[in-house]
NUBALO-944202 format. One line per 8 residues: number of its first residue (from 1); their letters; for each residue z, x, y of N, C-alpha, C. Coordinates in Angstrom, 1 decimal. Layout:
! NUBALO-944202
NUM) A) Z:X:Y:Z:X:Y:Z:X:Y ~ ...
//
This chain:
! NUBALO-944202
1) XXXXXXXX) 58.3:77.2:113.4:57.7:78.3:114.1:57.0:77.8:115.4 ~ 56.9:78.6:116.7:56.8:78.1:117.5:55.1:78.6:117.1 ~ 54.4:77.4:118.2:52.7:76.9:117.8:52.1:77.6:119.0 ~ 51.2:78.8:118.9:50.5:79.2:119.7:48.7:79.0:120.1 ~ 48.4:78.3:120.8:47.1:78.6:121.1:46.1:79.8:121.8 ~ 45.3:80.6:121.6:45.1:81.1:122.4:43.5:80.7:123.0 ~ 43.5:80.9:124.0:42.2:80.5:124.5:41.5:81.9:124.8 ~ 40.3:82.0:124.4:39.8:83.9:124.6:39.9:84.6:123.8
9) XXXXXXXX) 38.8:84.6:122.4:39.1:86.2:121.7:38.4:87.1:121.6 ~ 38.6:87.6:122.8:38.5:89.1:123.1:39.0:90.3:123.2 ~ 39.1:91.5:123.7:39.9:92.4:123.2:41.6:92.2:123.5 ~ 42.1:91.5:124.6:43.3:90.8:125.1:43.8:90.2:123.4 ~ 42.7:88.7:123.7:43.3:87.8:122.7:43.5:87.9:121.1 ~ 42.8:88.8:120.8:42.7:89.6:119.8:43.9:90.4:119.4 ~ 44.1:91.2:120.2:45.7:92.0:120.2:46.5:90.8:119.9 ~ 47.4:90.1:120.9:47.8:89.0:121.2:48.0:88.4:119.5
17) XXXXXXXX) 47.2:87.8:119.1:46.6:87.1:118.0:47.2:87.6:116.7 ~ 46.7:88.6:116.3:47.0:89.4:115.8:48.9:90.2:115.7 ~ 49.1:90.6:116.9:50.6:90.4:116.8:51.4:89.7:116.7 ~ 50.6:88.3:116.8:52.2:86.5:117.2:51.5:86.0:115.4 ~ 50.1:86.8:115.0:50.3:86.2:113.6:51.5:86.4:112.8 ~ 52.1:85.2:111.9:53.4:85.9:111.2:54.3:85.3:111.9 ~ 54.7:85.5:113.2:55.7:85.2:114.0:55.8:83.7:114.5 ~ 54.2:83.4:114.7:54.2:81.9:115.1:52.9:81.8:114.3
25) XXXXXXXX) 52.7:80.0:114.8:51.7:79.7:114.3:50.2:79.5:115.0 ~ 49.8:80.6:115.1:48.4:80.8:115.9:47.0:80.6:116.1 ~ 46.7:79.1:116.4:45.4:79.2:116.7:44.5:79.5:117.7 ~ 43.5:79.9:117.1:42.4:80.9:118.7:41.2:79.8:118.6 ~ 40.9:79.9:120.0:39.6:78.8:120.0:38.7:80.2:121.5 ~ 37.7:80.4:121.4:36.5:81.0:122.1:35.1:80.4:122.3 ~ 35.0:80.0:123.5:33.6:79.2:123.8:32.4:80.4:122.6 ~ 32.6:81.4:122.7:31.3:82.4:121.6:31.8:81.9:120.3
33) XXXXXXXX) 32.6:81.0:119.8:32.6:80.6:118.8:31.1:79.1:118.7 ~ 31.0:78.8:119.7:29.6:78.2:119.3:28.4:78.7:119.4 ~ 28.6:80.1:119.6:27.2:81.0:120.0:26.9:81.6:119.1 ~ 26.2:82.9:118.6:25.5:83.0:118.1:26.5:84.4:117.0 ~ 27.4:84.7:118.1:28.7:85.7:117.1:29.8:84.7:116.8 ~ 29.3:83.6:116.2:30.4:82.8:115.5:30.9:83.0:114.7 ~ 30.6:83.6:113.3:30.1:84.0:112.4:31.4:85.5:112.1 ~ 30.8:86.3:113.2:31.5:87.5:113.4:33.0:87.2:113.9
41) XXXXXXXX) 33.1:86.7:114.9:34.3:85.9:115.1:35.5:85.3:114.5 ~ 34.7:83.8:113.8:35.6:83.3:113.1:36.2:83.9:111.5 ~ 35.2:85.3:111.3:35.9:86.3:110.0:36.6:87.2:110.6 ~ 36.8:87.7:111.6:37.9:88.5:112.3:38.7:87.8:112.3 ~ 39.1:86.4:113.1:40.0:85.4:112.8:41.2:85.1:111.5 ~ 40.1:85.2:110.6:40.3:85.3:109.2:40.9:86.2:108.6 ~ 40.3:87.5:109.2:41.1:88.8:108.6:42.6:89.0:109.1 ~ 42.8:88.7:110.2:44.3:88.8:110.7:44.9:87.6:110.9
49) XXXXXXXX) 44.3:86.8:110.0:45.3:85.9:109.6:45.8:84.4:110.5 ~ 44.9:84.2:111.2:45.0:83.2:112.2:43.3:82.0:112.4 ~ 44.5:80.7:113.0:42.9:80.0:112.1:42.1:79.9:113.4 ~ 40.8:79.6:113.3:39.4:79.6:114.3:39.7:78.4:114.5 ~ 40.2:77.4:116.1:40.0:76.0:116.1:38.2:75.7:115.7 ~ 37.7:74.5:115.6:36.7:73.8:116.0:36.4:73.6:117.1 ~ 37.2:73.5:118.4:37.1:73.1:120.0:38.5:73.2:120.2 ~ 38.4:72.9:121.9:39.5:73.5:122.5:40.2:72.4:122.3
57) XXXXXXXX) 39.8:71.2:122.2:41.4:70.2:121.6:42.1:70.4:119.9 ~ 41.0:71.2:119.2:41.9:71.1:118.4:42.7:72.4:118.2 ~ 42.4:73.3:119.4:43.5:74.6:119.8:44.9:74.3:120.4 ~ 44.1:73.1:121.0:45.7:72.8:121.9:46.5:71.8:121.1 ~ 45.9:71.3:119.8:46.7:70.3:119.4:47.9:70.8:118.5 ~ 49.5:70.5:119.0:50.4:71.1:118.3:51.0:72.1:118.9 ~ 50.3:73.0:119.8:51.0:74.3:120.4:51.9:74.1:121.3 ~ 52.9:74.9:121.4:53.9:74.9:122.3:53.3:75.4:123.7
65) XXXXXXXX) 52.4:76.9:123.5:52.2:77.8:124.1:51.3:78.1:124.1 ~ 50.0:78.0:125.4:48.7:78.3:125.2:48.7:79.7:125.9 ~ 47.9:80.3:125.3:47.6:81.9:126.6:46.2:81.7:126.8 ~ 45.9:81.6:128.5:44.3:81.7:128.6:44.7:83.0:128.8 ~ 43.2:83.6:128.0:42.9:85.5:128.2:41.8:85.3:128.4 ~ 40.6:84.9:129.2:39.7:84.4:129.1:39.4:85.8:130.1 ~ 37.6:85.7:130.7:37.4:86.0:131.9:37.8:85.8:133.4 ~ 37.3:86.6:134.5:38.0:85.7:135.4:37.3:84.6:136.5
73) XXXXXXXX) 35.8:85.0:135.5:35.3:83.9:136.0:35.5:82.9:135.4 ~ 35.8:82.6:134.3:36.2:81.5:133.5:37.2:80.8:133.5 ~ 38.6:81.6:134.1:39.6:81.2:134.1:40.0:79.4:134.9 ~ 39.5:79.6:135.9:39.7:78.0:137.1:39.2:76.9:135.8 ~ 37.6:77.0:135.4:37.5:76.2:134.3:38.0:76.1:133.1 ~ 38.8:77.2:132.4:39.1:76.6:131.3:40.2:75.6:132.1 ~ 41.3:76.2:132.8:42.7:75.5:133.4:41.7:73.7:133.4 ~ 40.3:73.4:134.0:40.1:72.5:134.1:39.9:71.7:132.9
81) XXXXXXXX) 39.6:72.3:131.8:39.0:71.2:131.0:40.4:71.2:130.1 ~ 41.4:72.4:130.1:42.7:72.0:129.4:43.4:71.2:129.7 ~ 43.5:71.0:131.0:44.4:69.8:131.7:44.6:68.8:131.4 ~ 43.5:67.7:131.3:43.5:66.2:130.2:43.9:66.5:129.1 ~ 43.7:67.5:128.0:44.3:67.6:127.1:45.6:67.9:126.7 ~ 46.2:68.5:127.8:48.0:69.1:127.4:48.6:67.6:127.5 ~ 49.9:68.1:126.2:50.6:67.3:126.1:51.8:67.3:126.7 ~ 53.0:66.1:127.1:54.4:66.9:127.6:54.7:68.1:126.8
89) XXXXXXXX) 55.6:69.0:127.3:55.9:69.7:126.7:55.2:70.7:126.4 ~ 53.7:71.0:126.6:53.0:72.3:126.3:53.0:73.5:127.3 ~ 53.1:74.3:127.6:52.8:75.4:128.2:51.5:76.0:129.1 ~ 50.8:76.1:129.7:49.9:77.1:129.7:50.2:78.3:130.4 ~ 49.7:79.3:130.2:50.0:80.3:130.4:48.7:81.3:130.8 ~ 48.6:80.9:132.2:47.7:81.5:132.7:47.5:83.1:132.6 ~ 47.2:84.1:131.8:47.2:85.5:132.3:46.4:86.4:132.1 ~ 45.3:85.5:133.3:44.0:85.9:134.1:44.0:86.4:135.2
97) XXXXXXXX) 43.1:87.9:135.3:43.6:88.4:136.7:42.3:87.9:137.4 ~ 43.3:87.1:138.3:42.8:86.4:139.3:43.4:86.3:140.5 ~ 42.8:86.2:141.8:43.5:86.0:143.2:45.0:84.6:143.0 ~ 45.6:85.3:143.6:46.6:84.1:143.9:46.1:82.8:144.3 ~ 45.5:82.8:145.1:44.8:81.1:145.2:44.2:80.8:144.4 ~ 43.6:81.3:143.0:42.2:81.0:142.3:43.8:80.2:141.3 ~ 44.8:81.0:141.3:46.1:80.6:140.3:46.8:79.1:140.5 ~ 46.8:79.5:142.2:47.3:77.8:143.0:46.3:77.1:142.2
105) XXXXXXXX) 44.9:76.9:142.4:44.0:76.0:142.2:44.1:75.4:141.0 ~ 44.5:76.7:140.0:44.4:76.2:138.3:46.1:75.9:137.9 ~ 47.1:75.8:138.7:48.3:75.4:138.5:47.7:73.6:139.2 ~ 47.6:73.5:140.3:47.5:72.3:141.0:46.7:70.8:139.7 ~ 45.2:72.0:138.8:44.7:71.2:138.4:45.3:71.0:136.8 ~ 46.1:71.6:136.2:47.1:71.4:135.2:48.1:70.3:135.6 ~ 48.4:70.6:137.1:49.5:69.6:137.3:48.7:68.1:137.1 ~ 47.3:67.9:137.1:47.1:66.3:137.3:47.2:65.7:135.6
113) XXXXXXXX) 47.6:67.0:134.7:47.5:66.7:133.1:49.2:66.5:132.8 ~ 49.6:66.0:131.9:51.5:66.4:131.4:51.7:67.9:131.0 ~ 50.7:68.4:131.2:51.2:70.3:130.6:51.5:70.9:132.6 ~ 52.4:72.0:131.7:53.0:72.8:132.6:52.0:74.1:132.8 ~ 52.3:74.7:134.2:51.5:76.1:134.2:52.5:76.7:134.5 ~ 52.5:78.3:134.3:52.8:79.4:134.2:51.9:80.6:134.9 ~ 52.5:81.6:135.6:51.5:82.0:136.3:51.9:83.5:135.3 ~ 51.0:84.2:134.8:51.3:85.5:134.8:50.6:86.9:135.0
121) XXXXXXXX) 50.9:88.1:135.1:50.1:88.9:135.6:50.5:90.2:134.4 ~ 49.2:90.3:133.9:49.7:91.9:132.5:49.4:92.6:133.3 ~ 50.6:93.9:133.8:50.5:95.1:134.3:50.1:96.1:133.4 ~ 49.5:95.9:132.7:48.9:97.4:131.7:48.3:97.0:130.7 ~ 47.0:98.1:130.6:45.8:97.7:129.2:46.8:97.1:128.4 ~ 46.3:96.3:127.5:46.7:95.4:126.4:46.8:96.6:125.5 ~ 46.2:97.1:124.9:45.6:98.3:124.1:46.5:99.3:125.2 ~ 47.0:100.3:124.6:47.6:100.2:123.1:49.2:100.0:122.9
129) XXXXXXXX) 49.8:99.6:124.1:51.0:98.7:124.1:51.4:97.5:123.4 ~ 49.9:96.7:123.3:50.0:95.3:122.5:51.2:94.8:123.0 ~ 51.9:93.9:122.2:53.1:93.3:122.5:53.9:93.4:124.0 ~ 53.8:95.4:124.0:55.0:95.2:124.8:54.3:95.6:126.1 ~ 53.2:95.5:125.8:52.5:95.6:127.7:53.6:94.4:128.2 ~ 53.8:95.1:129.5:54.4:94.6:130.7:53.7:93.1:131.4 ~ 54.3:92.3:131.2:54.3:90.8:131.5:55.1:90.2:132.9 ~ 54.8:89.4:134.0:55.3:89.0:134.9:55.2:87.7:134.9
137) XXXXXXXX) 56.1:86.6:135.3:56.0:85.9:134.8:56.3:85.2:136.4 ~ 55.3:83.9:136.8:55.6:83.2:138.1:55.6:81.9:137.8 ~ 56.6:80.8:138.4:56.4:79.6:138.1:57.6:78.7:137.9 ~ 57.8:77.3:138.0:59.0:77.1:137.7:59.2:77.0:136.6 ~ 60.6:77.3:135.8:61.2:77.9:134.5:60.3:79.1:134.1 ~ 60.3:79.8:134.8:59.7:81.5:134.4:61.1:82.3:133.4 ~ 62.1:82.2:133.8:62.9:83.0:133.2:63.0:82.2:132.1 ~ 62.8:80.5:131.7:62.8:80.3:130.1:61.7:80.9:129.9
145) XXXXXXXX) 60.8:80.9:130.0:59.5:81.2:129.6:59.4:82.3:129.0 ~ 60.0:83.5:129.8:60.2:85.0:129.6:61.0:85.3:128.9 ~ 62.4:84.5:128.5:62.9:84.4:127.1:62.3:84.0:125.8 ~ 61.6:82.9:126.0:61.0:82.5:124.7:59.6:83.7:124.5 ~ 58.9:84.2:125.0:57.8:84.9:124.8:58.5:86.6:124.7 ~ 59.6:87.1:125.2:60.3:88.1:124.2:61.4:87.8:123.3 ~ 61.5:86.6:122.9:61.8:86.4:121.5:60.9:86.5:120.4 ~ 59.7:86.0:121.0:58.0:86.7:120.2:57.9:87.8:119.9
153) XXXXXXXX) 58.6:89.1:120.9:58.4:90.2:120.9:57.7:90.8:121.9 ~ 57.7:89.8:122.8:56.7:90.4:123.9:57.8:91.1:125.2 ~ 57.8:91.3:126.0:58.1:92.5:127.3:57.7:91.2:128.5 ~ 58.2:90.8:128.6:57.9:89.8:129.9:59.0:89.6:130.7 ~ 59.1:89.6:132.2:59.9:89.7:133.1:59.8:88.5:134.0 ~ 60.8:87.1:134.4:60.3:86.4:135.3:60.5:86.6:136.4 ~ 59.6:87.0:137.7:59.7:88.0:138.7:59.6:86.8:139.9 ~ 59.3:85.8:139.7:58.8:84.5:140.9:59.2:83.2:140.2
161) XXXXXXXX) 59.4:82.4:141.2:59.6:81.2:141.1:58.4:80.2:141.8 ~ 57.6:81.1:141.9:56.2:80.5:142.8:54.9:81.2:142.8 ~ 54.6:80.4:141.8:53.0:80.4:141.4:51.8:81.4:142.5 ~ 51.3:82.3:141.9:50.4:83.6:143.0:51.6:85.1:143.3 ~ 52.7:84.5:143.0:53.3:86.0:143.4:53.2:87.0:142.7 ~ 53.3:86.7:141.5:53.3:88.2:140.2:51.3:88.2:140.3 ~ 50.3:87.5:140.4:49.1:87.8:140.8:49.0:88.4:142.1 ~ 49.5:88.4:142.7:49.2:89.1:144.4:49.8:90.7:144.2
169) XXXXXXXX) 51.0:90.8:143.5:51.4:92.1:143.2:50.3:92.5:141.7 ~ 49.7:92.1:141.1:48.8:92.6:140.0:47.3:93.1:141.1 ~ 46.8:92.2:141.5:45.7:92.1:142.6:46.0:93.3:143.5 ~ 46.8:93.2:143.9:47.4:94.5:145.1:47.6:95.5:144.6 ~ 48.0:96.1:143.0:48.0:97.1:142.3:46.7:97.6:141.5 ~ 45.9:96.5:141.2:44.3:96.5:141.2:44.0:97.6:142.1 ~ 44.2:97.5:143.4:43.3:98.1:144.4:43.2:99.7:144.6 ~ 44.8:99.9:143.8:44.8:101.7:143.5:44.3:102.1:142.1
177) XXXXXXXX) 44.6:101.3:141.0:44.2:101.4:139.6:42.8:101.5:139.5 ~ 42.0:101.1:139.8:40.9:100.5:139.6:39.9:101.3:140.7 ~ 40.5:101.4:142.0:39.8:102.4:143.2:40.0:103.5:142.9 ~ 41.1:104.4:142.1:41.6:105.6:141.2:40.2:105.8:140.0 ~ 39.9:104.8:139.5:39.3:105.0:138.6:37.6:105.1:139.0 ~ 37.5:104.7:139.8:36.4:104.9:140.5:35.7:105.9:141.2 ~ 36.9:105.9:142.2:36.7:107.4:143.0:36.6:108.4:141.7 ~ 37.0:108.2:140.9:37.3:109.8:139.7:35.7:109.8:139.7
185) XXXXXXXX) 35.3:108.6:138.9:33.7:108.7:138.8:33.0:109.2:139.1 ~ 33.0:108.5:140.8:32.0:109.3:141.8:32.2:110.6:142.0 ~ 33.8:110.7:142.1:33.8:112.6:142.2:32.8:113.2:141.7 ~ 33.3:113.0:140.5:33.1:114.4:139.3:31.6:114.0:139.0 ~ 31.2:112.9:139.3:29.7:112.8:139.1:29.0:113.8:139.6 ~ 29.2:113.6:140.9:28.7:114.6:142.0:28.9:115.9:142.1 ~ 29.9:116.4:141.5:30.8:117.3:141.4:29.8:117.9:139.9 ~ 29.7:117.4:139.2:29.1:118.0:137.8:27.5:118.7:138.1
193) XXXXXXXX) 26.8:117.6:139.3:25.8:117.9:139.5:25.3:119.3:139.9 ~ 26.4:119.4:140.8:26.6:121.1:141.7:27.3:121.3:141.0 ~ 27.4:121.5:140.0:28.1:122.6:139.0:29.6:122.7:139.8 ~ 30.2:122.5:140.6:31.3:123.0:140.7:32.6:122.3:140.3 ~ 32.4:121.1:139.0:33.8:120.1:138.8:35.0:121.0:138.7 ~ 34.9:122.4:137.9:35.9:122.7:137.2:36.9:123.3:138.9 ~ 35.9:123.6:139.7:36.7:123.9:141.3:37.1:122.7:141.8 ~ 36.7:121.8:141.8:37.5:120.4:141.9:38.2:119.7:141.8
201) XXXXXXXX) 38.3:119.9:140.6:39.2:119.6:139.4:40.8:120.4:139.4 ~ 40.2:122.0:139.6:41.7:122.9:139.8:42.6:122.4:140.8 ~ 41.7:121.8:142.3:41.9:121.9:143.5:42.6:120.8:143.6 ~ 42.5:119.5:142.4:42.9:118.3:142.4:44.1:118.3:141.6 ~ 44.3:119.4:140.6:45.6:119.6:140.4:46.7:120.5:140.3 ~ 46.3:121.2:142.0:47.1:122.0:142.8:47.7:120.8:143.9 ~ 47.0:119.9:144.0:47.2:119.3:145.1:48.5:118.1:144.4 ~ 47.7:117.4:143.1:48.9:116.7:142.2:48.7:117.0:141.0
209) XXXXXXXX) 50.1:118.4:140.9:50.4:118.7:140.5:50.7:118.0:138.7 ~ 51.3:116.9:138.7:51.9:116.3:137.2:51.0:115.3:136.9 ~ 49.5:115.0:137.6:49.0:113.6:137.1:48.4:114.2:136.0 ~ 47.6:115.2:135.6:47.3:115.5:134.4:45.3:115.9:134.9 ~ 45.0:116.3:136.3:43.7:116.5:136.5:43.4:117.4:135.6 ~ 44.5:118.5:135.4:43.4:119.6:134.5:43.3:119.1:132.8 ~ 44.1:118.1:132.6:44.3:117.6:131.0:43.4:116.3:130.8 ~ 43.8:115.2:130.5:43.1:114.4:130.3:43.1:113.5:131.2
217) XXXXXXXX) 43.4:113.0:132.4:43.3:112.4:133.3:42.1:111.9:133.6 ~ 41.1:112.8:133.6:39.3:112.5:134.1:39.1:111.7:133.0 ~ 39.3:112.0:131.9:38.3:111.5:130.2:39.3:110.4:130.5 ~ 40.0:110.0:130.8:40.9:108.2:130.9:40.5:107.7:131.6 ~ 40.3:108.2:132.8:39.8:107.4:134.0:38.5:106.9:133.9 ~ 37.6:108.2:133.5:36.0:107.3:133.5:36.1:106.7:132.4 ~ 36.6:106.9:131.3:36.3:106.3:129.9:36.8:105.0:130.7 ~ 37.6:104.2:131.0:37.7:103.0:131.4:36.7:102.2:132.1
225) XXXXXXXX) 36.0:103.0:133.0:35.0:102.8:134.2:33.9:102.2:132.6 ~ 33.6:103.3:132.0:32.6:103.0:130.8:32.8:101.7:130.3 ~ 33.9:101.5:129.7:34.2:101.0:128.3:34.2:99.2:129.0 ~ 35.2:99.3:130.6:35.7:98.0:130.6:35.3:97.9:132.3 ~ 34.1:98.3:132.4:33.5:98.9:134.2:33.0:97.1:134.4 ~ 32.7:96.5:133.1:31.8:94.8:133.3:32.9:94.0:134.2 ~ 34.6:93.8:133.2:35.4:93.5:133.3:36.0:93.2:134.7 ~ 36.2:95.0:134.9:37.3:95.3:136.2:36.2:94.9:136.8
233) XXXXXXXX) 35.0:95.0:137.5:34.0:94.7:138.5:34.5:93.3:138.4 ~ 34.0:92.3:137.6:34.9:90.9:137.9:36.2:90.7:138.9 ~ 36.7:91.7:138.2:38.5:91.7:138.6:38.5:91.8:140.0 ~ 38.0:93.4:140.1:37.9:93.5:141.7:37.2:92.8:142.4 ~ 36.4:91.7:142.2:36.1:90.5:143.0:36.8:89.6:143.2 ~ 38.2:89.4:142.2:39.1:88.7:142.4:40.1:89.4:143.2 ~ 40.2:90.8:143.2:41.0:91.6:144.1:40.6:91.3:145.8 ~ 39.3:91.4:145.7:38.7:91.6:147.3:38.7:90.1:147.4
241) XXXXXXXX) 38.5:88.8:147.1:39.3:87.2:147.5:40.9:87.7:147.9 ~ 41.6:88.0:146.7:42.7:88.2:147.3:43.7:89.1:149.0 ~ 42.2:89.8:148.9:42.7:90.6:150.1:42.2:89.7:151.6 ~ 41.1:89.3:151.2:40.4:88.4:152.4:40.8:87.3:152.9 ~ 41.8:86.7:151.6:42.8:85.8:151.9:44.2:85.6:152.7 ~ 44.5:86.7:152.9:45.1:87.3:154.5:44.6:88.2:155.3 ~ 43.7:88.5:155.7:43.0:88.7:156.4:43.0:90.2:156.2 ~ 42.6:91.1:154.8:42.5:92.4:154.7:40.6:91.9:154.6
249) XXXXXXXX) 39.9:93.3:155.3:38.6:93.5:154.3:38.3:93.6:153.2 ~ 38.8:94.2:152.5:38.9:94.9:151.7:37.5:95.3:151.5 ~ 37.2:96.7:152.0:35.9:97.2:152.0:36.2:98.2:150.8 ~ 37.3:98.9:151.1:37.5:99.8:149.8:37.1:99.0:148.3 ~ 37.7:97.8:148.3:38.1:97.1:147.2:36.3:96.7:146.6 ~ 35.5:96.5:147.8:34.1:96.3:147.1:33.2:97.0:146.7 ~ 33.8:98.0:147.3:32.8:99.6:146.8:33.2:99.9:145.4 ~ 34.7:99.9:145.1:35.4:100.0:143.9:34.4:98.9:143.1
257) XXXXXXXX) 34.5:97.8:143.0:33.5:97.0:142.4:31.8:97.0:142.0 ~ 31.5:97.6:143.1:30.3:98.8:142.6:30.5:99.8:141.7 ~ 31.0:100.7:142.0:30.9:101.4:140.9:31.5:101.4:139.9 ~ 32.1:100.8:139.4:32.8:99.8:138.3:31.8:99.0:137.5 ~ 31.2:98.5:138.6:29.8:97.6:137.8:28.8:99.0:137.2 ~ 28.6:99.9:138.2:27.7:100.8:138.1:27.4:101.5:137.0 ~ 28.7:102.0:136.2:28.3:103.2:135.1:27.9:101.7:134.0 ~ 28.7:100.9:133.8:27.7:100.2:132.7:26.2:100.0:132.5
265) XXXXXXXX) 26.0:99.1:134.0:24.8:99.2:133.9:23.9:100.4:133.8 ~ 24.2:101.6:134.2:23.1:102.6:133.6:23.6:102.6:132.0 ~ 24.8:102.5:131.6:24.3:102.5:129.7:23.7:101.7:129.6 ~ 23.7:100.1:130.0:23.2:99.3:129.0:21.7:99.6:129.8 ~ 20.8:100.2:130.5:19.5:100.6:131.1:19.2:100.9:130.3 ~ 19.8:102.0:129.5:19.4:103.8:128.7:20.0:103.3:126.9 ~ 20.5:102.0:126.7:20.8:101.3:125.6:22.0:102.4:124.7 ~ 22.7:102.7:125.8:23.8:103.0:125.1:25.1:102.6:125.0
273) XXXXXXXX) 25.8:102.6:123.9:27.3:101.8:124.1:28.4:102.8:124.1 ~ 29.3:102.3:124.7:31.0:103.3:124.5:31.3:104.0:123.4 ~ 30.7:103.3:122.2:31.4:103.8:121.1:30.4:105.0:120.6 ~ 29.3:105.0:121.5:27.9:106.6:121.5:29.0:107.8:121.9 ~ 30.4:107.0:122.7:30.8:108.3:123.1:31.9:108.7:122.7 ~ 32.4:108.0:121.7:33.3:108.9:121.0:33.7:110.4:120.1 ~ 34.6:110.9:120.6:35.4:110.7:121.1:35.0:110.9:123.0 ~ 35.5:111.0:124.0:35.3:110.4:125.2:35.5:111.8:125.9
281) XXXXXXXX) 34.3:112.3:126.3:34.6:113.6:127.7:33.7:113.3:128.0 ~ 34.4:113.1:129.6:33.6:112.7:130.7:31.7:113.8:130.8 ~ 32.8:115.1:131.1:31.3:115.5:131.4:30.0:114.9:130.3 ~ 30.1:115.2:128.7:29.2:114.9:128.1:28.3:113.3:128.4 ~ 29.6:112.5:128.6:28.8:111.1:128.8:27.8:111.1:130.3 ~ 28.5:111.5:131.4:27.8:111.9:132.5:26.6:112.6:131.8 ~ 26.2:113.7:131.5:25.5:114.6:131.4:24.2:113.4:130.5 ~ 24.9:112.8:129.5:23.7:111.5:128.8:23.2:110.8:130.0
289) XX) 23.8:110.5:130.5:23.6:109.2:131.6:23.0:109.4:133.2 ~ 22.7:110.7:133.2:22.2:111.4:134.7:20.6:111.1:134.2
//
């Protein structure tokens, strides 16, 4: 069975984890495994059937295939401290959304180790595709790569032969996903205040017609801003490097990162969590949170 490590268990590596149990042999290693949710952690672990390393060498020891799912601030360092450790023949498999150069940097510092990098970019929540969220794959031998990981059962496409390209098209599709989900926010924030959302709202889906403004479109879009607003604010700081990196501003892309950061921080202000708001309409959570 092919030997999987993952690095990150989080909501990514979790899914991940949980699907390649069974199929391969999967160890998870997470820096919060020496913190203080170790505990909670390494019995999740347990419940779906995959073992908790001790540390990140004894995650990587054996694996074919590592997946960092990490943060994306984290990502450059873990690539750093995995490097001395890979063996010929191991994999890493970068699929952190991060700027194309943050990818060069953590491909360059793998190359001073015997493991190989892999660049890749998940085009869609992990949840609730799992497996078959859409995978890109950059690097040299991307297309073996992309065979062996949908032999796992995964959806992966090798789209580059050069490390940052399937990141630069994730990053650059960031900037509508993510500024989409934002602007929704601010709308209807404002929009709710003056009582007028539901005129808004009509007006927005006279205008587009099939995205689903009068259905559920709003309760998706903020609920994401809620649930994963810590995350994408990261992200889109790796979006706006990426844009600055040829010479875009990307002023849209920082404002998007505000308010992305924004609605969290007023829950965790007013000590509320995502799961206060289930199931998920916008107006009510707004209406808590004003």
């Amino acid at each position: 069975m092919t030997g999987i490590a993952i690095i990150g268990f989080g909501e990514a590596g979790q899914v991940y984890a949980q699907d390649l149990a069974g199929i391969a042999n999967v160890r998870v290693w997470d820096k919060k495994f020496l913190s203080q949710h170790a505990e909670l952690l390494r019995g999740l672990a347990g419940q779906i059937a995959v073992q908790p390393a001790g540390s990140l060498n004894e995650a990587l020891d054996g694996a074919d295939l590592v997946f960092s799912l990490v943060t994306a601030s984290s990502a450059l360092d873990v690539a750093k401290h995995a490097a001395p450790l890979l063996r010929a023949g191991q994999i890493f498999l970068d699929f952190n959304s991060v700027a194309p150069e943050t990818k060069r940097a953590a491909a360059e510092v793998i190359a001073t180790g015997a493991g190989s990098y892999l660049d890749v970019a998940v085009m869609a929540p992990v949840p609730p595709k799992r497996l078959a969220t859409p995978l890109l794959i950059g690097g040299f031998a991307a297309s073996l790569a992309a065979d062996t990981l949908n032999a796992l059962g995964c959806n992966a496409r090798a789209a580059s032969e050069h490390i940052g390209d399937v990141s630069a098209i994730k990053m650059c599709r960031s900037v509508m996903i993510k500024g989409l989900e934002a602007l929704t926010t601010e709308c209807l924030s404002a929009a709710r205040q003056y009582g007028v959302e539901e005129a808004v709202l009509a007006s927005l889906h006279a205008s587009f017609p099939s995205l689903g403004w009068n259905d559920q479109l709003p309760h998706y879009l903020i609920s994401r801003v809620a649930e994963h607003g810590v995350r994408r604010a990261e992200e889109m700081g790796e979006v706006v490097k990426t844009l600055q990196d040829v010479g875009v501003a990307g002023v849209m892309s920082q404002a998007t990162q505000q308010v992305q950061a924004g609605l969290p921080a007023r829950m965790a202000e007013q000590c509320v969590r995502y799961s206060d708001f289930t199931p998920f309409v916008w107006q009510e959570a707004l209406d808590r949170l004003r």
